[in-house]
C-alpha positions in Angstrom: 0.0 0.0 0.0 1.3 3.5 -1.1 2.7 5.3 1.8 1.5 9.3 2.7 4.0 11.9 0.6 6.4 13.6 2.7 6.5 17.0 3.1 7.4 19.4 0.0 10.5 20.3 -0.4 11.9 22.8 -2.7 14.9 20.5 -4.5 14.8 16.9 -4.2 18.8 15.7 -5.4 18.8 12.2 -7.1 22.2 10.8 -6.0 24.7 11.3 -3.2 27.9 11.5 -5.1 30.1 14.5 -4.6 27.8 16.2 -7.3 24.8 15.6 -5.9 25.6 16.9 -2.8 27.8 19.8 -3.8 24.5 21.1 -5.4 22.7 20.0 -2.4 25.2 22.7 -0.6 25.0 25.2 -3.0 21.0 25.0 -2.9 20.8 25.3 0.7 22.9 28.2 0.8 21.0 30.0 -1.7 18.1 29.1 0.6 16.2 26.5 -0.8 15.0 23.6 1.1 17.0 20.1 -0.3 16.5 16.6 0.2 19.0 14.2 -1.2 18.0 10.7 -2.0 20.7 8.2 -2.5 20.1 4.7 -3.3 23.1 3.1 -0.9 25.4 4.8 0.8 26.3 8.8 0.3 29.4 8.7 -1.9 29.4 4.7 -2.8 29.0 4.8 -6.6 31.4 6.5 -8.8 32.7 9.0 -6.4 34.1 6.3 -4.0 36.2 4.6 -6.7 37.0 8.0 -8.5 41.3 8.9 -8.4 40.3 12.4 -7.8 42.2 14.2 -10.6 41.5 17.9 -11.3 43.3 17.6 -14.9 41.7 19.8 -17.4 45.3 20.2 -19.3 45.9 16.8 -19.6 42.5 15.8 -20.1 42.3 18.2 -23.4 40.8 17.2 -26.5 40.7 19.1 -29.6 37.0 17.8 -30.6 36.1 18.9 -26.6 37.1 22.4 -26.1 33.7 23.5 -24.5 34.5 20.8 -22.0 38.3 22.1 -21.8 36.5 25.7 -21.2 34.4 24.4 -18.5 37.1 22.2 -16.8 39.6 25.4 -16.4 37.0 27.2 -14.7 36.0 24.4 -12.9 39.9 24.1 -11.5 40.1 27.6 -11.2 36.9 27.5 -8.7 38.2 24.6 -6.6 41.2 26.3 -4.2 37.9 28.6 -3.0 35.6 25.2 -3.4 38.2 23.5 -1.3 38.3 26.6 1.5 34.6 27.2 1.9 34.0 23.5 2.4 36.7 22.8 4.6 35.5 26.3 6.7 31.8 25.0 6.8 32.4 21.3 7.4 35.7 21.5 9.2 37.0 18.5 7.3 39.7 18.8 5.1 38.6 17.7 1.5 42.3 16.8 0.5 43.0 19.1 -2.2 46.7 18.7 -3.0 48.5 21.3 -5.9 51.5 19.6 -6.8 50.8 19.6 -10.5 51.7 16.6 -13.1 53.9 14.7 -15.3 52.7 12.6 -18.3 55.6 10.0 -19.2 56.5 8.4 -22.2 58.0 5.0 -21.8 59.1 4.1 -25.8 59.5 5.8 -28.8 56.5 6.0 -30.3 54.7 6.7 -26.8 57.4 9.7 -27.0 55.9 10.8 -30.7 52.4 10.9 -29.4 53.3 13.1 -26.1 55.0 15.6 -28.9 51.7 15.8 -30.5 50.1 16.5 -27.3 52.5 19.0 -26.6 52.0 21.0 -29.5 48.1 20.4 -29.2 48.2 22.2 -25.8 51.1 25.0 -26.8 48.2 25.7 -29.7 45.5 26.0 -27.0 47.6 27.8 -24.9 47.7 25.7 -22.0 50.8 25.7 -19.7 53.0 22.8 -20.1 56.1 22.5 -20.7 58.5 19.6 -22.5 60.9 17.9 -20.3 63.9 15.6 -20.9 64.1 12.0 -19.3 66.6 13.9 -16.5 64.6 16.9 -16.0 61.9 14.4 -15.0 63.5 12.3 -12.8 64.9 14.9 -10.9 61.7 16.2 -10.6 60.2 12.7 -9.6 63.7 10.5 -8.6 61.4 7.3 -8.3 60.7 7.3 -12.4 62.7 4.8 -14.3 65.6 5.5 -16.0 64.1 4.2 -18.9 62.0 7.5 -19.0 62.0 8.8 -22.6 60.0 11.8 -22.7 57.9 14.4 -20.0 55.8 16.7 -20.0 55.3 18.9 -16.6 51.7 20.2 -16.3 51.6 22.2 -12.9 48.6 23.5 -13.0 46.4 19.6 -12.7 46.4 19.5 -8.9 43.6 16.3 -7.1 41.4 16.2 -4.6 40.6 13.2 -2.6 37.0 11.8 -3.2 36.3 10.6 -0.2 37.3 13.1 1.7 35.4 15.6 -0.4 32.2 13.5 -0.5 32.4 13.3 4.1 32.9 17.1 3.6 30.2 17.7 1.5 27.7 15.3 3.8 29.1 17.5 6.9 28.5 21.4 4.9 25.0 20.1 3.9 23.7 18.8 7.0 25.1 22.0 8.6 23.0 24.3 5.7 19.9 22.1 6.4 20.2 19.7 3.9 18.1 16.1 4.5 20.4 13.4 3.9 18.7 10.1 3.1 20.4 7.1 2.4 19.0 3.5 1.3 16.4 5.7 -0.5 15.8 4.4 -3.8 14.4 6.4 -6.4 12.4 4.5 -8.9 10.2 7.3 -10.7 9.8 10.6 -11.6 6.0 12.1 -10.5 4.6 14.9 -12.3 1.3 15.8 -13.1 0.1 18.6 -16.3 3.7 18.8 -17.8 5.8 19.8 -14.1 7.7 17.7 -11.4 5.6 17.2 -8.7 8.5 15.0 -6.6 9.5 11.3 -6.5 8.9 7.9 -6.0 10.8 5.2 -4.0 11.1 1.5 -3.9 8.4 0.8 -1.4 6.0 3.1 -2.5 6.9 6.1 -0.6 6.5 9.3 -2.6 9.1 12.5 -1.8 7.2 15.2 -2.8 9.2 18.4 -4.6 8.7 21.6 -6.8 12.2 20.5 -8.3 13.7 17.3 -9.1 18.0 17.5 -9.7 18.3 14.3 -11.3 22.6 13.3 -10.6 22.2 9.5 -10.4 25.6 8.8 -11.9 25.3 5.8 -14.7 22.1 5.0 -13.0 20.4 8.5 -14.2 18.7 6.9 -17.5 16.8 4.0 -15.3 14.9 6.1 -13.5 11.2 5.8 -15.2 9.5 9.0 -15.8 12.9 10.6 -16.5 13.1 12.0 -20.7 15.0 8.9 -22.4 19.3 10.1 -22.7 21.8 8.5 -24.1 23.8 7.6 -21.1 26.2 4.8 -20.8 28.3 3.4 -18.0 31.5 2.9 -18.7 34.1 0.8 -16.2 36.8 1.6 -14.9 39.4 -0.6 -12.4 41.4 0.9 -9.5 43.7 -0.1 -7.2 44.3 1.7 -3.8 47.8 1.2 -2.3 49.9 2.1 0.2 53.8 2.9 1.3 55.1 1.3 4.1 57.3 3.7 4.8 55.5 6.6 4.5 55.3 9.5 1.5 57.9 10.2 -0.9 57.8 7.7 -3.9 55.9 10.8 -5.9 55.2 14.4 -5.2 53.3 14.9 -8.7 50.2 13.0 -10.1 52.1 10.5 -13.0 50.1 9.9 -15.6 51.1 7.6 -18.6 49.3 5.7 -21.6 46.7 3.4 -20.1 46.6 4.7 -16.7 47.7 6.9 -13.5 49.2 7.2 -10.3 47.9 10.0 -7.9 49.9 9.9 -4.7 47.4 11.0 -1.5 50.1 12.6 0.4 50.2 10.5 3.1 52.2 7.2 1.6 48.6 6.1 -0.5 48.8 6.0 -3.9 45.6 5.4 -6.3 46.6 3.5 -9.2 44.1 3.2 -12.2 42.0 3.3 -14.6 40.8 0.7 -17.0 38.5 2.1 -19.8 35.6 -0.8 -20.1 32.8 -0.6 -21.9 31.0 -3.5 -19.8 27.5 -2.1 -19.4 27.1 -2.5 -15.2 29.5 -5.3 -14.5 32.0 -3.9 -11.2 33.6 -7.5 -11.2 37.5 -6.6 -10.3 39.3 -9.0 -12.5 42.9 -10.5 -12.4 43.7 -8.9 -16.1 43.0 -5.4 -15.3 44.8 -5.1 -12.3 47.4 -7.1 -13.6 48.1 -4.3 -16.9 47.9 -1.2 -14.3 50.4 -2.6 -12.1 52.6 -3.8 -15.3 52.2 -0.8 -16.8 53.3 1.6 -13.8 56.1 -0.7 -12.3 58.0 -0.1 -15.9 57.4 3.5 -15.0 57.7 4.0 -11.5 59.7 0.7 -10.5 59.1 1.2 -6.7 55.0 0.8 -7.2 55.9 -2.7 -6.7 57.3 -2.5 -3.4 53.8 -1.1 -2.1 51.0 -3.1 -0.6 47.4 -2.7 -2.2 44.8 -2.1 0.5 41.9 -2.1 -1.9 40.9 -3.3 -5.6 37.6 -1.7 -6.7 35.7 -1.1 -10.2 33.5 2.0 -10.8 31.2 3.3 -13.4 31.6 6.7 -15.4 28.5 7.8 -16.6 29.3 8.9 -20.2 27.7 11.2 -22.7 28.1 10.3 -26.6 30.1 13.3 -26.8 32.2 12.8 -23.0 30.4 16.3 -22.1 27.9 16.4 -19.0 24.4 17.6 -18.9 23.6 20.0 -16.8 20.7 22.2 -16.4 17.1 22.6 -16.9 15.4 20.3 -19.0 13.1 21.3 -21.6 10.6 18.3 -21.9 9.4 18.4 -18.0 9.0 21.7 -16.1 11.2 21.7 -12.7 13.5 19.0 -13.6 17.1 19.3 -13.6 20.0 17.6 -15.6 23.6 17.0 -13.6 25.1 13.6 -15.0 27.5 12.4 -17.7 30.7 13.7 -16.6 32.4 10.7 -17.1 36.3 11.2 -16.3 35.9 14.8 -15.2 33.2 14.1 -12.1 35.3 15.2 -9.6 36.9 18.4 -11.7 33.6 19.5 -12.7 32.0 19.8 -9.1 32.4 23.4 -8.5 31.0 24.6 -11.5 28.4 21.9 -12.5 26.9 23.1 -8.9 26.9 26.6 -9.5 25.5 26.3 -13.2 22.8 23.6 -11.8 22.0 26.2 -8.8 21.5 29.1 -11.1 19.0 27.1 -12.9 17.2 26.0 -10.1 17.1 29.7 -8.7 17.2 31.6 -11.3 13.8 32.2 -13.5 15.1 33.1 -16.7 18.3 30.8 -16.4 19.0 28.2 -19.6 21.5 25.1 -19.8 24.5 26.2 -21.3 24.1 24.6 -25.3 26.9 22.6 -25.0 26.0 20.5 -22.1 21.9 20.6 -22.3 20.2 17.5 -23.1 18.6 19.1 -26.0 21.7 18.9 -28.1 20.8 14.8 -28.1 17.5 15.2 -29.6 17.4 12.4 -32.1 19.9 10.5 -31.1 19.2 7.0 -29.5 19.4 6.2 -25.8 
């Protein structure tokens, strides 16, 4: 039997991944009352597994440069992101700017990091061409075997973990409801407009504005207009220094994968790219190339124990852009999914554009990220 509605709120949040509740935050400063629903645990999906990287330079793609736009800004928002959360949740959301290195460990990996070079010099990014020794005296622990860097210092991380406790302490503290185990099955709306939501069990949460930020889940949700979102895998491995920090200052990147050092003698190690539908299996093979491929780079990675092996889901976009903002097919509903690689990056400002709409009467979703740009196109 259908239980009572709750109480109307003014935003109910689908999802309690660190963008779901950094708009959650955002809402309830602006005043708005917020509900977050989240189907397990705040922070368990995508945000839990996620490295943490806040890499718009090295992320650049020459078919994506309204996404490179958005993920500058986005870094450039985070050191005062990073400072207003830590002041109002008085948890420190482990922001770390000790820039990058993508390494080259043969010839022709050496040939592709020149075009990338010259790809960001041309979109006047700031990076800069290193030798083999340049980068090891940067980063001693890199192999000798080293044959090309590039230093990027302005890709800094975060830690997601620590960001998504952060967030969960700032929200509760601006009045935000925080329910977990709360699992949204439908959208309700009645004469064209949101009216709230519908859980397993029956229980409807009633709201004037729905956020939908569900992760890879975001398309399942019935009621919801039909996008074309797909989940896409990714392996991780967590591991850890005995002897404390000091293998790497810098985040290393290098073809196939990562290492982003936590500062504290942890190192996440990833990703795999896998385009598995919603399999999270952790399999033998993919943990097997990371570690291959980062011991011939940074030799001492095997020396350090792994604490965890885990597999997460990017939600991704045909075009690897988020949507975010107002939808036009349901009055009060509100895109924020599809980041893909760049959740964690895009926090800041896929908050604040999301907010705007939410608050703002006359406020659109910027082109290149509304879900009207997929009209057509299969989901």
């Amino acid at each position: 039997m259908p239980q009572q509605p709750t109480a109307t709120s003014d935003v109910a949040v689908i999802g309690g991944g660190v963008i779901g509740l950094a708009i959650a935050w955002r809402a309830a400063q602006r005043g708005l009352s917020v509900c977050v629903l989240e189907r397990g645990e705040l922070g368990a999906g995508a945000s839990h597994v996620a490295a943490g990287m806040l890499a718009p330079v090295t992320e650049a793609d020459a078919g994506e440069l309204a996404l490179l736009e958005l993920g500058l800004r986005s870094a450039r928002a985070w050191p005062a992101f990073a400072a207003q959360l830590q002041e109002a949740a008085g948890a420190d959301p482990g922001l770390r700017s000790s820039g990058a290195l993508v390494v080259a460990r043969d010839g022709d990996e050496a040939e592709a990091l020149e075009r990338e070079l010259a790809l960001r010099i041309d979109l006047g990014l700031e990076v800069q061409r290193l030798l083999p020794s340049a980068a090891r005296r940067l980063e001693p622990a890199l192999a000798p075997t080293v044959r090309l860097a590039l230093d990027v210092p302005g890709d800094h991380s975060a830690d997601p973990r620590a960001v998504v406790l952060a967030l969960a302490q700032a929200a509760r503290g601006a009045g935000v409801t925080l329910r977990t185990a709360a699992a949204v099955e439908r959208i309700e709306h009645s004469a064209g407009r949101v009216t709230g939501v519908g859980l397993a069990g029956g229980e409807v949460v009633r709201a004037r504005r729905v956020v939908a930020a569900a992760g890879a889940w975001s398309g399942a949700i019935a009621g919801l207009p039909r996008i074309p979102l797909r989940p896409v895998k990714g392996q991780v491995l967590r591991l850890r220094d005995p002897a404390g920090p000091g293998l790497l200052e810098r985040i290393v990147r290098f073809e196939g994968g990562y290492l982003v050092p936590r500062g504290d003698g942890r190192y996440v190690l990833g990703a795999t790219m896998e385009e598995r539908g919603f399999d999270t299996t952790v399999t033998a093979g993919g943990c097997y190339e990371l570690l291959r491929d980062a011991g011939e780079l940074v030799p001492g990675v095997h020396e350090l124990v792994i604490e965890e092996m885990a597999a997460g889901l990017r939600p991704a976009t045909p075009d690897n852009a988020p949507l975010l903002g107002p939808a036009t097919e349901l009055d009060g509903l509100h895109w924020a999914t599809g980041h893909h690689r760049n959740g964690i990056l895009l926090a800041p400002v896929s908050a604040d554009i999301v907010v705007d709409g939410l608050t703002k009467a006359d406020a659109a979703a910027p082109p290149a990220f509304a879900a009207a740009r997929f009209a057509g196109v299969h989901a």
